[in-house]
C-alpha positions as CSV (number, residue, x, y, z in Angstrom):
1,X,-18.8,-11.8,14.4
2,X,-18.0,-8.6,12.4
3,X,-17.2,-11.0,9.3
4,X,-20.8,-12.4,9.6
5,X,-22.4,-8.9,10.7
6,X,-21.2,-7.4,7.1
7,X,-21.9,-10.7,5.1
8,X,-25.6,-11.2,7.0
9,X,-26.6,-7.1,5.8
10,X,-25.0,-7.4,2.0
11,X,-27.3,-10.9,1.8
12,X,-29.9,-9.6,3.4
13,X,-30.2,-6.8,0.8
14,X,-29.9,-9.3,-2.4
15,X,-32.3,-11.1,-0.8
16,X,-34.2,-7.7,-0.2
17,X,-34.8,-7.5,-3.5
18,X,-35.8,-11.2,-4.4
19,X,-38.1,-10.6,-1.7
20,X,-39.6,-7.6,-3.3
21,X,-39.9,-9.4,-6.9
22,X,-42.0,-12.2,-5.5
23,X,-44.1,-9.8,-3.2
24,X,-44.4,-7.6,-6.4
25,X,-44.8,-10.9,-8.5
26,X,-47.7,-12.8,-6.3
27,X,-49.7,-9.8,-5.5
28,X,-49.8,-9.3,-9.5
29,X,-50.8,-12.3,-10.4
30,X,-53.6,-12.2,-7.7
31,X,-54.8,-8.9,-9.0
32,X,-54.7,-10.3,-13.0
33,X,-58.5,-11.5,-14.2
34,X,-58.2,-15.0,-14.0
35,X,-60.5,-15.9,-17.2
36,X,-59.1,-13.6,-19.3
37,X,-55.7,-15.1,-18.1
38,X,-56.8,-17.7,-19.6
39,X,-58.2,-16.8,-22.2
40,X,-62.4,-18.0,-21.5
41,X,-63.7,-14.6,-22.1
42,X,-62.7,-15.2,-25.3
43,X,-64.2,-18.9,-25.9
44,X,-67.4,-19.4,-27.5
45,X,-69.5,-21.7,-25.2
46,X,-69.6,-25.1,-26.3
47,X,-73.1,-25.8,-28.6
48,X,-74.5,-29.3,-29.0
49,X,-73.1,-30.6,-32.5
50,X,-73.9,-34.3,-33.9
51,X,-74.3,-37.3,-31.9
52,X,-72.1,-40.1,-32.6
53,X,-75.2,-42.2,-32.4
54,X,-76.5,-40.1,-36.0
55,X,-72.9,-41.5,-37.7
56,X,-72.9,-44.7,-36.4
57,X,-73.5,-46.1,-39.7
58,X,-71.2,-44.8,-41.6
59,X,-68.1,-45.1,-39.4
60,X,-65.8,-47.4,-41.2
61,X,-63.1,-49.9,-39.2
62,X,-60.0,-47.0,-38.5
63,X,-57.5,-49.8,-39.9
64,X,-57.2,-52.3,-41.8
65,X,-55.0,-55.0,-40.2
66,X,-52.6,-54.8,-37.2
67,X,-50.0,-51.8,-36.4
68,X,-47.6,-52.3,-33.8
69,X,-46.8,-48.7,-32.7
70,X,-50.8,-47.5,-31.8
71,X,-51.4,-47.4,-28.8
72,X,-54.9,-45.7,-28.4
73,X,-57.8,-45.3,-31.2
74,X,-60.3,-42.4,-30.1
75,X,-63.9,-41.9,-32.1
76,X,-64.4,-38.5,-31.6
77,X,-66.3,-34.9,-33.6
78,X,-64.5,-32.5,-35.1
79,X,-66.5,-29.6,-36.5
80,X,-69.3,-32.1,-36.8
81,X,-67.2,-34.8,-38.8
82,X,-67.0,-38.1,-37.1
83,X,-63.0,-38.5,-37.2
84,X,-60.7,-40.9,-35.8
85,X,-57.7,-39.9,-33.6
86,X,-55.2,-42.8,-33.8
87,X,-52.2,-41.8,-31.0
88,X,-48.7,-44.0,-31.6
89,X,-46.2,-43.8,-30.3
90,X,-44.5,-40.5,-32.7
91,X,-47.5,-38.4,-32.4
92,X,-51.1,-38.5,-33.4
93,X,-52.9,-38.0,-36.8
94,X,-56.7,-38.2,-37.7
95,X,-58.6,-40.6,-40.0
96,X,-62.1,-39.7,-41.9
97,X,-64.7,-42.4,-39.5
98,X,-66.6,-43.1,-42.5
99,X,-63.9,-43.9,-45.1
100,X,-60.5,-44.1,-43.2
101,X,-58.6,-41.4,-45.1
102,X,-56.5,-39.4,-43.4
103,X,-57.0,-35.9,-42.5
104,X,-54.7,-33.1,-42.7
105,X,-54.7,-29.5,-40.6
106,X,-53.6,-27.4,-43.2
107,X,-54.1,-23.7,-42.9
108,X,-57.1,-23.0,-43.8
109,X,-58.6,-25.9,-41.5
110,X,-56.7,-24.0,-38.8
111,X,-58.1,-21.1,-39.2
112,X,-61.7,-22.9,-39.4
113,X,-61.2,-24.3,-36.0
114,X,-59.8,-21.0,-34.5
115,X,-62.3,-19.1,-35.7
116,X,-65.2,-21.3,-34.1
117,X,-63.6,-21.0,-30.9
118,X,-63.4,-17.3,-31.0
119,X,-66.4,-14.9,-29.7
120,X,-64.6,-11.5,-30.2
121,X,-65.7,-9.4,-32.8
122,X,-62.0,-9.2,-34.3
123,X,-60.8,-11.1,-37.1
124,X,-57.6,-13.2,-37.8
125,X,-54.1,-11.5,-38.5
126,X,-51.6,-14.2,-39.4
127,X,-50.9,-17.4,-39.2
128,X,-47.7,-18.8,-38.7
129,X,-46.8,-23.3,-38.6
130,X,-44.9,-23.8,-36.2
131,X,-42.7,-27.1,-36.2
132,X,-41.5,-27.1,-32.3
133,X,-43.2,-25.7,-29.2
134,X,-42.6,-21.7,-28.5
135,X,-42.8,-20.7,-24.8
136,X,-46.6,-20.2,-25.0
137,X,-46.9,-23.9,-25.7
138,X,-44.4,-25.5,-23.8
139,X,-46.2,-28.1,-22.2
140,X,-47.3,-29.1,-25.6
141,X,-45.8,-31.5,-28.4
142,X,-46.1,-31.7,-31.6
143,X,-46.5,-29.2,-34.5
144,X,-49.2,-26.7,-34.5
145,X,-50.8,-23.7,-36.1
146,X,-50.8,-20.0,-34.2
147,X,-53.7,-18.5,-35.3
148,X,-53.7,-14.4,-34.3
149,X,-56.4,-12.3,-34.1
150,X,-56.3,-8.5,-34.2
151,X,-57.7,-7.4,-30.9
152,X,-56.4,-5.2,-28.6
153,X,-55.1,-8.0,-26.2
154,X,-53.5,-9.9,-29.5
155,X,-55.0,-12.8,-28.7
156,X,-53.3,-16.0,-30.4
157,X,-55.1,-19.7,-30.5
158,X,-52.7,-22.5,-31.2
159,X,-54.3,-25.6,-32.8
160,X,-52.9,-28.1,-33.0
161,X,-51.6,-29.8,-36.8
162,X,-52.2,-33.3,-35.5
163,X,-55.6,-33.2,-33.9
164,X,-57.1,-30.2,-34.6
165,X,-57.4,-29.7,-30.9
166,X,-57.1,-26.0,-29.4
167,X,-54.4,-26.5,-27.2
168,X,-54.1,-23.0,-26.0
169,X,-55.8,-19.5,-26.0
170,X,-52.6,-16.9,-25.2
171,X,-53.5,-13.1,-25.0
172,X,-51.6,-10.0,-23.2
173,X,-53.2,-10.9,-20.2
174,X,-51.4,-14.4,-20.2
175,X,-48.2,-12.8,-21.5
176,X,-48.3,-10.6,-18.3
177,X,-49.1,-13.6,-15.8
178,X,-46.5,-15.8,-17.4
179,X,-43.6,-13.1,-17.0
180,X,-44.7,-12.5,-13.0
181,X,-44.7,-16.4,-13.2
182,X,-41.2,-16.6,-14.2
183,X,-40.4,-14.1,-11.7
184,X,-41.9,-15.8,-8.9
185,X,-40.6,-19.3,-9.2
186,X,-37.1,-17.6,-10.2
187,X,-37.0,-20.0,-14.0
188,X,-36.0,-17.8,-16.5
189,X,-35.5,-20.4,-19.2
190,X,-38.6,-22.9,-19.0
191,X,-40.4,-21.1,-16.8
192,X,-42.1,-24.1,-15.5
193,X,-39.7,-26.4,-12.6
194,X,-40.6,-24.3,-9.2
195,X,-37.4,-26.6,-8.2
196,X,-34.9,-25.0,-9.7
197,X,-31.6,-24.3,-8.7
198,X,-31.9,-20.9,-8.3
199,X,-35.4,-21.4,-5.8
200,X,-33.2,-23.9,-4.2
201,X,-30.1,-21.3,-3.8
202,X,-32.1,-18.7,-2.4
203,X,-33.7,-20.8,0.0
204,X,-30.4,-22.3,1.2
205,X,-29.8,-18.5,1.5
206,X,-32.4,-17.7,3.5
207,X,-31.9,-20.6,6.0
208,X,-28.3,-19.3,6.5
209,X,-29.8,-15.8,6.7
210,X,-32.3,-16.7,9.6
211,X,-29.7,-18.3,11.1
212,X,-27.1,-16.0,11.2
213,X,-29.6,-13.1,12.6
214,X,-30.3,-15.6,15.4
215,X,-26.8,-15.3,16.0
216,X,-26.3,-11.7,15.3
217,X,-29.3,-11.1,17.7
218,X,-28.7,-13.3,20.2
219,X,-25.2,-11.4,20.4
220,X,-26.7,-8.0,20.6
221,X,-27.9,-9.1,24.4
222,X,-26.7,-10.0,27.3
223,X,-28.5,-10.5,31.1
224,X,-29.1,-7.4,31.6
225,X,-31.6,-6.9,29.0
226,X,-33.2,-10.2,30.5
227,X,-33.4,-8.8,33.3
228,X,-35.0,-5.3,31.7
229,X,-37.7,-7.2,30.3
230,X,-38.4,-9.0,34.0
231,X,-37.9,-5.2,35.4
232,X,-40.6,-4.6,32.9
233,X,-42.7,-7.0,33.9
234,X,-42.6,-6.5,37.8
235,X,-42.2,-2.2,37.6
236,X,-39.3,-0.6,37.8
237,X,-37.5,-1.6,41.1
238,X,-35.5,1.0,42.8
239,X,-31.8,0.3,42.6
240,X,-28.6,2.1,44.5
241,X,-26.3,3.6,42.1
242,X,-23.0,4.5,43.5
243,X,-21.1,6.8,41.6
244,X,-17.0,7.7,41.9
245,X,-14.5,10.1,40.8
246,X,-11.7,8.9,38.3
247,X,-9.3,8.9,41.4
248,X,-12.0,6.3,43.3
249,X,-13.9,9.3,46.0
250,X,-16.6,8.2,46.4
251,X,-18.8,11.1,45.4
252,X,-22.6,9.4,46.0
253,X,-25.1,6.9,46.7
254,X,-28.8,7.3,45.4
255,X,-31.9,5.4,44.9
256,X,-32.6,5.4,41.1
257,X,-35.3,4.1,39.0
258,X,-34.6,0.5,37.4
259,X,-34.0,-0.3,34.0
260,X,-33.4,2.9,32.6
261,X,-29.8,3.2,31.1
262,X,-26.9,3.8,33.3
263,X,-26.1,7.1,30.8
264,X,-29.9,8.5,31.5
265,X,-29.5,7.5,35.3
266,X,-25.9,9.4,35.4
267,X,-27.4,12.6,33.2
268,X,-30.1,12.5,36.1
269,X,-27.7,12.8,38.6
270,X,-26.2,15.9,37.1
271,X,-23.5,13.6,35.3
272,X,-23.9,14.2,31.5
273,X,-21.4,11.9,29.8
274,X,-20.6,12.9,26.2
275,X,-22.7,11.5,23.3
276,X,-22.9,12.5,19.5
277,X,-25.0,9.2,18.8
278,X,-27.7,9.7,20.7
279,X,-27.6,6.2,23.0
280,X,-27.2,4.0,20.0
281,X,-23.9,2.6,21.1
282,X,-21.3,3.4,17.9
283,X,-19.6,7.1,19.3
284,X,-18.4,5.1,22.2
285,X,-18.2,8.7,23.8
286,X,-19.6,7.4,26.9
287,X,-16.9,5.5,28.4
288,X,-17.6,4.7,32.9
289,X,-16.1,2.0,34.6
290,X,-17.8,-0.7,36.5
291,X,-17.5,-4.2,37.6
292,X,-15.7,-6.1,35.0
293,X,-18.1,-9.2,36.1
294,X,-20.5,-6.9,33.7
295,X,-21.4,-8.8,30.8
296,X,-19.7,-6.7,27.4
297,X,-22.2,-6.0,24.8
298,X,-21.5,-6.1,21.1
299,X,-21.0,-2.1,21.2
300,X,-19.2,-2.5,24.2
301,X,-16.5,-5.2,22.4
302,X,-16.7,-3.0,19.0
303,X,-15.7,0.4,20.8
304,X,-13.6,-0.8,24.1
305,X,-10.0,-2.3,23.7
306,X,-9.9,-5.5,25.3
307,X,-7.5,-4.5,28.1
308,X,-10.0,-1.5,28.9
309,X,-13.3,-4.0,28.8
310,X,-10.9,-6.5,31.3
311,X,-10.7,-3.5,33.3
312,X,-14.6,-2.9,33.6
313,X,-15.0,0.1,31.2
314,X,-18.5,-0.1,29.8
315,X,-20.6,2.4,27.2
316,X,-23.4,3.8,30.1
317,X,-26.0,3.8,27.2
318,X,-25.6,0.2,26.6
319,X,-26.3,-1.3,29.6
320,X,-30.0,-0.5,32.1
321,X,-29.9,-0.8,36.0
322,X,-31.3,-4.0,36.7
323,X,-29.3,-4.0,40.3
324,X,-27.5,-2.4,42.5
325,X,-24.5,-0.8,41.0
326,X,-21.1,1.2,41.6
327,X,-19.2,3.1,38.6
328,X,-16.4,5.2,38.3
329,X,-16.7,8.6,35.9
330,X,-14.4,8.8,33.3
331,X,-10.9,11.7,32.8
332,X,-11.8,14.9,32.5
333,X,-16.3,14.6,33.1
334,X,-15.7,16.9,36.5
335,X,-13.8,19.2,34.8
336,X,-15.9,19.8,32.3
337,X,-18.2,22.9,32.5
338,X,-21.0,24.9,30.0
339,X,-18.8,27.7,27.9
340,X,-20.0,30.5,25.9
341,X,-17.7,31.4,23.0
342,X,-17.6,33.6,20.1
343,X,-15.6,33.2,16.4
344,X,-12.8,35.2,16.1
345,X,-11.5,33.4,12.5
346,X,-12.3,30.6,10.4
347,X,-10.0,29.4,7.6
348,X,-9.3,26.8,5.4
349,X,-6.7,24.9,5.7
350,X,-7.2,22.5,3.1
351,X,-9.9,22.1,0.3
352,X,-12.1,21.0,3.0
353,X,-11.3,21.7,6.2
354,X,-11.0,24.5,8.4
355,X,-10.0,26.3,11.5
356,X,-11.9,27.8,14.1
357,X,-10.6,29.5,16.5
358,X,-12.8,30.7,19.8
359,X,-12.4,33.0,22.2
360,X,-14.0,32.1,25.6
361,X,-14.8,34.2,28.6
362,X,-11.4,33.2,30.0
363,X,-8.6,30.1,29.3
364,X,-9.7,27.1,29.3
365,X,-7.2,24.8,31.6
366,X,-6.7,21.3,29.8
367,X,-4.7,18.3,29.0
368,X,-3.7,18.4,24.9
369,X,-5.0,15.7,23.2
370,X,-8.5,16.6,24.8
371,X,-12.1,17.5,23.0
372,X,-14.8,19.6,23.6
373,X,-18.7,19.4,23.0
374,X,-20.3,21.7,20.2
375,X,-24.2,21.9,20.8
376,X,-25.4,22.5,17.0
377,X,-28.8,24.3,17.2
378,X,-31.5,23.3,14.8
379,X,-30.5,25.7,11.6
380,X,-30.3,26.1,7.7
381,X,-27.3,27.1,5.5
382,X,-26.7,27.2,1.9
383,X,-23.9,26.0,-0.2
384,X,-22.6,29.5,-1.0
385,X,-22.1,30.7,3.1
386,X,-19.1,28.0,2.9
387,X,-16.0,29.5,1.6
388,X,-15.4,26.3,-1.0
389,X,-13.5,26.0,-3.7
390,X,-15.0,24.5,-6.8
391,X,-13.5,20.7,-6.7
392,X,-15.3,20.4,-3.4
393,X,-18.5,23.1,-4.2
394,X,-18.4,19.8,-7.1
395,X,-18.6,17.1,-4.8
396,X,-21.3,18.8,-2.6
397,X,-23.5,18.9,-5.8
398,X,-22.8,15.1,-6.7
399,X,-23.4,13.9,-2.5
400,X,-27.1,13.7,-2.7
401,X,-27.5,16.5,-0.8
402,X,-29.2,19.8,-2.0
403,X,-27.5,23.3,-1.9
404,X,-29.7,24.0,0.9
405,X,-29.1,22.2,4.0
406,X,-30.7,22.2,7.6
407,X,-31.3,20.5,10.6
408,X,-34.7,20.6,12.1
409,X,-33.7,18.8,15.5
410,X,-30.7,19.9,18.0
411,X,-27.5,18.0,17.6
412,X,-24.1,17.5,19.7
413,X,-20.7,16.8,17.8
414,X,-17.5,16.6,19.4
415,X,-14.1,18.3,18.2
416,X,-10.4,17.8,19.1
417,X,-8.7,20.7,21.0
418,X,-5.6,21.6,18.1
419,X,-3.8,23.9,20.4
420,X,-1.2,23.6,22.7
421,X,-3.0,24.2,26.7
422,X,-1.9,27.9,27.0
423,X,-0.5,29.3,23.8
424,X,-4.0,31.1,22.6
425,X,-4.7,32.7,25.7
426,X,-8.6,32.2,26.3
427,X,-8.6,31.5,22.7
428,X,-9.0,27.8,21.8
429,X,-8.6,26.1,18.2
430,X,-10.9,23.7,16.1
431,X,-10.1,21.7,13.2
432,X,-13.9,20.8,11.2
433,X,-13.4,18.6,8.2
434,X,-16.7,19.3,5.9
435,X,-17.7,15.5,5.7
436,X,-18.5,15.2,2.1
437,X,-18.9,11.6,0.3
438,X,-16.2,10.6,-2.1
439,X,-16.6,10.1,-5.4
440,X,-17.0,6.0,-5.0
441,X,-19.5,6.6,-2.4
442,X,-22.2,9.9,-3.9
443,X,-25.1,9.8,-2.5
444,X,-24.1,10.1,0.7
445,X,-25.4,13.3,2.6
446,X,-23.2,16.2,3.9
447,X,-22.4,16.0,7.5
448,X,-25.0,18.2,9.7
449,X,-22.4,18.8,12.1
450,X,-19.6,20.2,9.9
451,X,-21.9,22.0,7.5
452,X,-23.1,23.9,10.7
453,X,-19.1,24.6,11.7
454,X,-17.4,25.3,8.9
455,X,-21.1,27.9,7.4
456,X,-19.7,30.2,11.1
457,X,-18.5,33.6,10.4
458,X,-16.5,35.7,12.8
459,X,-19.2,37.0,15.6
460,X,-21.0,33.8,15.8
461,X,-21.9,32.7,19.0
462,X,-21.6,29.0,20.1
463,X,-22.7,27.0,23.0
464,X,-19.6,24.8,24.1
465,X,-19.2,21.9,27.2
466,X,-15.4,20.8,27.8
467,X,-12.5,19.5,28.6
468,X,-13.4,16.2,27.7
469,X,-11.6,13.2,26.9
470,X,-9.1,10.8,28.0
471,X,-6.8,10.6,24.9
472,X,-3.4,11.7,26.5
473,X,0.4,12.0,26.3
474,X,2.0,9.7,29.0
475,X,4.5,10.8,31.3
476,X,8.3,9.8,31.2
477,X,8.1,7.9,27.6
478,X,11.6,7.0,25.7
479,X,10.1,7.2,22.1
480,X,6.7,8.9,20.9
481,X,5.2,8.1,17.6
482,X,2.1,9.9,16.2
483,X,0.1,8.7,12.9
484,X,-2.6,10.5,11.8
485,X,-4.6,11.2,9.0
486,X,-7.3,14.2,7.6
487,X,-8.4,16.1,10.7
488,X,-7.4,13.2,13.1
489,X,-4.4,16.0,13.2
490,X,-6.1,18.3,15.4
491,X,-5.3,16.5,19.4
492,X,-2.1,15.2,17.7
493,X,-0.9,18.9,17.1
494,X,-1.9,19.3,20.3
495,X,0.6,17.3,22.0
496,X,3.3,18.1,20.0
497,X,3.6,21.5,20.5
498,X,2.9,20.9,24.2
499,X,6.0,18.3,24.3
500,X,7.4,20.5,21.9
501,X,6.9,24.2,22.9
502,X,5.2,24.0,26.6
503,X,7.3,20.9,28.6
504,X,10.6,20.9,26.1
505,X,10.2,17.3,26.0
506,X,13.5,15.5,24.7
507,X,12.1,12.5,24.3
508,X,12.1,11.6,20.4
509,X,9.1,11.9,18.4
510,X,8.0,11.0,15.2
511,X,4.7,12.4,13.1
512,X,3.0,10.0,10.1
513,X,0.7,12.2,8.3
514,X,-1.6,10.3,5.5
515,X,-3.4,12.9,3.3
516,X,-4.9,12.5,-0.1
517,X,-3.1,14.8,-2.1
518,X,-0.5,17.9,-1.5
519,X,-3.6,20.3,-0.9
520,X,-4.9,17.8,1.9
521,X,-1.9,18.5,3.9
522,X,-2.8,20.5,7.0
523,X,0.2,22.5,8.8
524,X,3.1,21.4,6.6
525,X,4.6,24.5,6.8
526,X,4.5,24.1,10.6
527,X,5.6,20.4,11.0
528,X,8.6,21.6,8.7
529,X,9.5,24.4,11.1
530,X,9.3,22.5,14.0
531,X,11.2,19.4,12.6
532,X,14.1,22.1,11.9
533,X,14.1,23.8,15.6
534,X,13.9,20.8,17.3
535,X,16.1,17.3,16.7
536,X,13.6,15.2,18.6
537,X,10.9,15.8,16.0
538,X,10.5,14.2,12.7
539,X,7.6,13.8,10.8
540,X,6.6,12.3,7.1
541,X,3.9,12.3,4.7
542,X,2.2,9.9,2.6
543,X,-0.3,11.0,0.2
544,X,-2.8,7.8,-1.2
545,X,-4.6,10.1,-4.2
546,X,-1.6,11.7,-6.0
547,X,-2.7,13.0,-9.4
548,X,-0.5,12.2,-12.1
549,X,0.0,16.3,-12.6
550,X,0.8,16.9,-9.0
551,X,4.3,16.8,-8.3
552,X,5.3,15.4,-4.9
553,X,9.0,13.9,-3.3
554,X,7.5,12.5,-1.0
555,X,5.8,8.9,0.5
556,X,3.3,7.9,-2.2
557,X,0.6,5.5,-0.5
558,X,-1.6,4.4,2.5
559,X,-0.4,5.8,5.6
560,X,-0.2,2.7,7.4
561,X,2.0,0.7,4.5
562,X,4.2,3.3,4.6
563,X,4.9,3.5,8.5
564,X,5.0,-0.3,8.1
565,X,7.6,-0.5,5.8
566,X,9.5,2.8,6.7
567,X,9.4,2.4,10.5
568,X,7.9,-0.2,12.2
569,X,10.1,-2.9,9.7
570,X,13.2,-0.9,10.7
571,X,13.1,0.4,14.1
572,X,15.2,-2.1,16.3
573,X,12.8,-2.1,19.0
574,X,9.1,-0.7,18.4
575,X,8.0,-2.2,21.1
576,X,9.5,0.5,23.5
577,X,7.6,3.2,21.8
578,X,4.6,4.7,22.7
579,X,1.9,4.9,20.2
580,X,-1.0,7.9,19.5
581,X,-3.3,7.5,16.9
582,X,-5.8,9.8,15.3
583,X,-7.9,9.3,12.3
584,X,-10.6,8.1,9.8
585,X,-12.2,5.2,11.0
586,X,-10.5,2.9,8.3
587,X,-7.2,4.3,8.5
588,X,-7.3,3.8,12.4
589,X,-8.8,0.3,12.2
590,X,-5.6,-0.3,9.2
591,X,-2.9,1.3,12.0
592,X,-4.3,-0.3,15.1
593,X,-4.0,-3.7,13.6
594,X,-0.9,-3.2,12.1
595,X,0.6,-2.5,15.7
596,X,-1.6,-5.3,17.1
597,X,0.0,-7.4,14.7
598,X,3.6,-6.8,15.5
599,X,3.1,-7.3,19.0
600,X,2.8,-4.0,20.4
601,X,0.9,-4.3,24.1
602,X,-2.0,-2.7,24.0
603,X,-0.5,-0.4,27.4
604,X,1.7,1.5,24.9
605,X,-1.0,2.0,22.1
606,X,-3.3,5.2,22.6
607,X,-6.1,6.8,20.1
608,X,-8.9,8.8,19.3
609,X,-12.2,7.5,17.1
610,X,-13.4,10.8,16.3
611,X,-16.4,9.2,18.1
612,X,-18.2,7.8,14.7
């Protein structure tokens, strides 16, 4: 479904743009003056000229004997002279009606017949023979003469060298018409067959297209939302929503309104689950459990493990009370209370990103690996409040975003806890990556979130909800392996000093950092340190944007090849370790389906999404 999702929205935007070519291209053509399109306004009204009836006399027979290859003989006028058009089978040619001699339409008879036809008060340019049909005459044969006349709209009268016939009247009015023409009906050659390949193509296309959003939408629901739209319908039934701690207490029972979302019934309740998407279904912050007879929603199966959605775990903003229902609260939500804290320090770590450290009214008891919820106010900050260096001041510039940036409307993000529970006192410490777009992607704006973070100064106040989370070390594990990358280090810090420092875990434990470059590499000074206190730890870098300057001794490369190749190819057993990942969203998707793929159960395989 994902393969057709990203191939149904890259279509759909080709297609986009077809689309707007032939709204742009029919609603020109519908505004263009149709004479003057064609050229009447230009045409002098037919006057009476001789009768045949007043020539009858002297026409003379048109040939003399038989010829095989005529096949049509046509008395006709042409500037009053009673001519014969004889038509055969290679083209046409004229004959005097009165004594059979053929007639020729040289120039100056061309321009003799253009200049009859024409009521503007221009005269003519140029004329030019032309042997073969041009683009204007395409539906045409034969040679002819293109008469122009000076006029603003450079009207051009083709007559034809056979039969002295106008056979078209082209101006800048037709020009226009005919390029929206060939724009429309998508034939850029010929501009005439409305069945060509490419019309055909893109209607192919747009079958597939319709048929794939069928699909895509009829994915997107389930029975619940059926049943919304019957709770609609009838009113909004009252339904009993039972609602349990993590260990199964039942905490309570209450009659809520129907068909609003299980996350707005919960937040009613005095149950705020955490949320930096705002109900649209791709943080996957929101996490309960409920029946696992629950149909999954397409967030629910793009955010939840399979084991956890087998399990009954559901995203509350996905799925609207339609019955009577029992969940279960995720880790941590009772816990979790309203803090007030105040900056003490903010540095950088790395070009671009930074850490915070808080002081709160008193320690904050937790579980590493755990997050906490930063309410971002509505606010402006400038380019120059960020303590930058250049390279990224550079990239800022080239994102799309101004040096000024603000936020009119309130906003929640969510951050990993990077300390150890304990070692900071009531001090806790945040790690805030400034999201920036990359060079292959500018254009992109700065992230609200992290402009707000990492523009704090020492003094700052900020409004703070936590412990959150349920992305945690497991007891009594032989073999611990961490991979991270960027500021997906924060909760995996976290647990390694607690193993480390707080528990004196012996278990062994590995660290696979993925940065971009030397710079990008947060702590190394501190992974270093502890790698030489402590046997159990090990950790290794791989850096994927090495500049051919920089000088590094290290894993050169994607994070995931390299723990591939370096550990999961040559551990003996991998599938007695215990996993914990933290990351960018592609770098995670890359590691979790590299350990999927070598048969790691799903039981020993833990991580954190940022919650993008």
């Amino acid at each position: 479904m994902t393969i057709i999702r990203e191939v149904h929205k890259w279509i759909g935007l080709l297609l986009g743009l077809q689309l707007l070519l032939w709204m742009f291209s029919g609603l020109g053509m519908a505004i263009l003056p149709h004479a003057k399109v064609a050229g009447d306004h230009h045409r002098v009204d037919s006057e009476p000229g001789l009768l045949l009836a007043e020539v009858t006399e002297q026409i003379a027979p048109p040939l003399s004997g038989s010829a095989s290859d005529v096949r049509r003989v046509e008395l006709r006028l042409l500037s009053d002279r009673a001519v014969f058009q004889v038509d055969t089978g290679g083209g046409a040619y004229l004959l005097d009606a009165a004594s059979g001699s053929p007639i020729a339409i040289d120039e100056s008879g061309a321009r003799q017949i253009a200049a009859r036809d024409y009521s503007g008060d221009a005269g003519i340019s140029t004329v030019r023979h032309l042997e073969h049909p041009t683009l204007e005459i395409r539906d045409h044969a034969g040679p002819a003469w293109q008469v122009n006349f000076s006029d603003p709209e450079r009207t051009s009268l083709y007559v034809s060298a056979e039969t002295g016939d106008i056979l078209e009247r082209r101006n800048n009015y037709w020009r226009t018409f005919d390029t929206l023409w060939m724009l429309h009906i998508m034939d850029y050659s010929n501009r005439s067959n409305f069945n060509n390949p490419l019309v055909i193509l893109s209607a192919l296309i747009l079958f597939w297209l319709g048929l794939s959003g069928l699909v895509l939408w009829w994915d997107s629901f389930h029975r619940e939302d059926f049943r919304a739209i019957v709770s609609r319908l009838t009113g909004k039934k009252p339904v009993l929503l039972s609602v349990a701690s993590p260990s199964g207490d039942l905490l309570k029972t209450v009659r809520t309104p129907g068909h609003q979302t299980l996350y707005a019934a919960l937040e009613a309740e005095g149950y705020a689950l955490p949320s930096s998407c705002g109900g649209g279904g791709s943080c996957g912050l929101c996490k309960i459990k409920t029946s696992p007879d629950s149909p999954a929603t397409a967030a629910d199966r793009r955010q939840i493990p399979e084991a956890d959605l087998d399990r009954g775990v559901r995203l509350a903003c996905q799925h609207r009370l339609s019955s009577d229902v029992s969940v279960t609260l995720p880790d941590g939500l009772l816990d979790a209370r309203r803090l007030d804290g105040e900056v003490v320090s903010s540095r950088r770590l790395t070009p671009d990103m930074f850490e915070i450290r808080i002081a709160l009214p008193a320690p904050l008891g937790f579980r590493s690996g755990s997050y906490i919820e930063v309410e971002i106010p509505p606010y402006s900050t400038d380019l120059d409040q960020i303590n930058l260096p250049d390279s990224v001041k550079s990239l800022w510039r080239t994102s799309g975003t101004g040096e000024r940036i603000q936020s009119a409307r309130p906003l929640v993000r969510t951050y990993s806890l990077a300390n150890a529970p304990g070692e900071t006192g009531s001090e806790v410490t945040l790690i805030v990556r400034l999201v920036l777009a990359g060079p292959e992607h500018a254009g992109a704006p700065v992230g609200l979130g992290s402009a707000y973070m990492t523009s704090r100064r020492p003094g700052d106040t900020l409004s703070l909800r936590g412990p959150l989370g349920d992305f945690h070390v497991g007891e009594h594990e032989e073999e611990r392996v961490f991979i991270g990358g960027g500021a997906g280090i924060a909760p995996l810090r976290s647990m390694i000093r607690d193993q480390l420092l707080n528990k004196g875990s012996t278990s062994r434990m590995w660290l696979w950092y993925g940065a971009r470059t030397p710079e990008a590499l947060a702590y190394r000074e501190e992974f270093e340190q502890l790698a030489t206190d402590f046997d159990n730890f090990s950790w290794q870098a791989a850096l994927s944007h090495l500049e051919p300057h920089q000088e590094w001794e290290g894993h050169k490369g994607w994070i995931h090849e390299i723990f591939r190749d370096n550990f999961l190819a040559t551990h003996p057993d991998p599938g007695r370790c215990s996993f914990y990942v933290c990351g960018p969203p592609p770098m995670l998707e890359a590691v979790l389906n590299l350990l999927r793929g070598a048969g790691i159960r799903e039981e020993k395989i833990a991580f954190d999404d940022f919650g993008i």
